[in-house]
N, C-alpha and C positions, 0 to 999 in steps of 0.2 A: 251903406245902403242895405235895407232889411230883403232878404228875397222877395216878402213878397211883394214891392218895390219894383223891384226886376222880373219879374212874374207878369207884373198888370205891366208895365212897359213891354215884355217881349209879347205879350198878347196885342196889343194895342198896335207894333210893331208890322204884325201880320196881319193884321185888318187892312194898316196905310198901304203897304206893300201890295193885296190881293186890291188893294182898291183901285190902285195906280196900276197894274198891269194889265200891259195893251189883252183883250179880249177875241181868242176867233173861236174856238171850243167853251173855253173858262178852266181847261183843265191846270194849266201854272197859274193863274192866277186863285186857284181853288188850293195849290201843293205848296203854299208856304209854311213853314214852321220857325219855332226856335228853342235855342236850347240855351241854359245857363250856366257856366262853369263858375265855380265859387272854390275858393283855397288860397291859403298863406299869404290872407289880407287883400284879394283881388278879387275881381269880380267881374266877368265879361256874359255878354247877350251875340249868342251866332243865329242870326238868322238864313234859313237853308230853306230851298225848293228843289223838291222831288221829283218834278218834271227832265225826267229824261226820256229821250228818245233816240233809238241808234248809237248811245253814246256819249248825246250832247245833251248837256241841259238849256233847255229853252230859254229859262230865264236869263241866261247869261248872252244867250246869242241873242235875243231881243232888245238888251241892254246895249250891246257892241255892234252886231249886225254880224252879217254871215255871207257866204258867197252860197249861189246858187249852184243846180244840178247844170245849167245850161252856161257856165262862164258869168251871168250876172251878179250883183252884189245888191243885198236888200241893206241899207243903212239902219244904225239901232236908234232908238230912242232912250235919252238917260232920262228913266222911270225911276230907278230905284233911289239913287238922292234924293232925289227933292221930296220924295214919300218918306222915306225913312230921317232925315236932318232933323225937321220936327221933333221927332222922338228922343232922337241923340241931344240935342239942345234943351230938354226937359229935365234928360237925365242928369245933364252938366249944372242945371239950375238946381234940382233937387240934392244934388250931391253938395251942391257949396255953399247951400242952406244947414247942409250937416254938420258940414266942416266949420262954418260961424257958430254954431252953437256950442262948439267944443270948448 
């Protein structure tokens, strides 16, 4: 698969992802990125958010859930599948249109 392939997929990626995430500032849903490692025939899309606070990154604990200051537990919402699989199921369809042409 050509970069830039991987390029408009990891953009595409951080659109679904900032789209899908739950909203109270907009600052994680505004801190997604990603990056693409390419070498010795592989090719991998990391998608990262920059939202930290204190230490933790928001997007993870919004994902899983977190315990409170005061003993409770706020439950997560799984946001990030179902945004991102879309994308992942594209790549898999476009890569084995590659692979047929060979």
């Amino acid at each position: 698969m050509h970069l830039s392939a991987l390029d408009r997929y990891g953009r595409r990626g951080v659109s679904a992802l900032a789209s899908a995430t739950p909203v109270e500032s907009g600052e994680t849903a505004a801190s997604w990125s990603y990056e693409i490692q390419n070498g010795d025939g592989t090719a991998a899309i990391t998608f990262k958010n920059s939202h930290i606070v204190d230490g933790v990154p928001i997007a993870i604990i919004l994902q899983y859930g977190h315990g409170t200051g005061t003993g409770g537990w706020v439950e997560g919402r799984d946001y990030i599948n179902p945004a991102i699989q879309p994308i992942f199921d594209e790549i898999v369809e476009e890569a084995w249109r590659e692979v047929a042409q060979l």
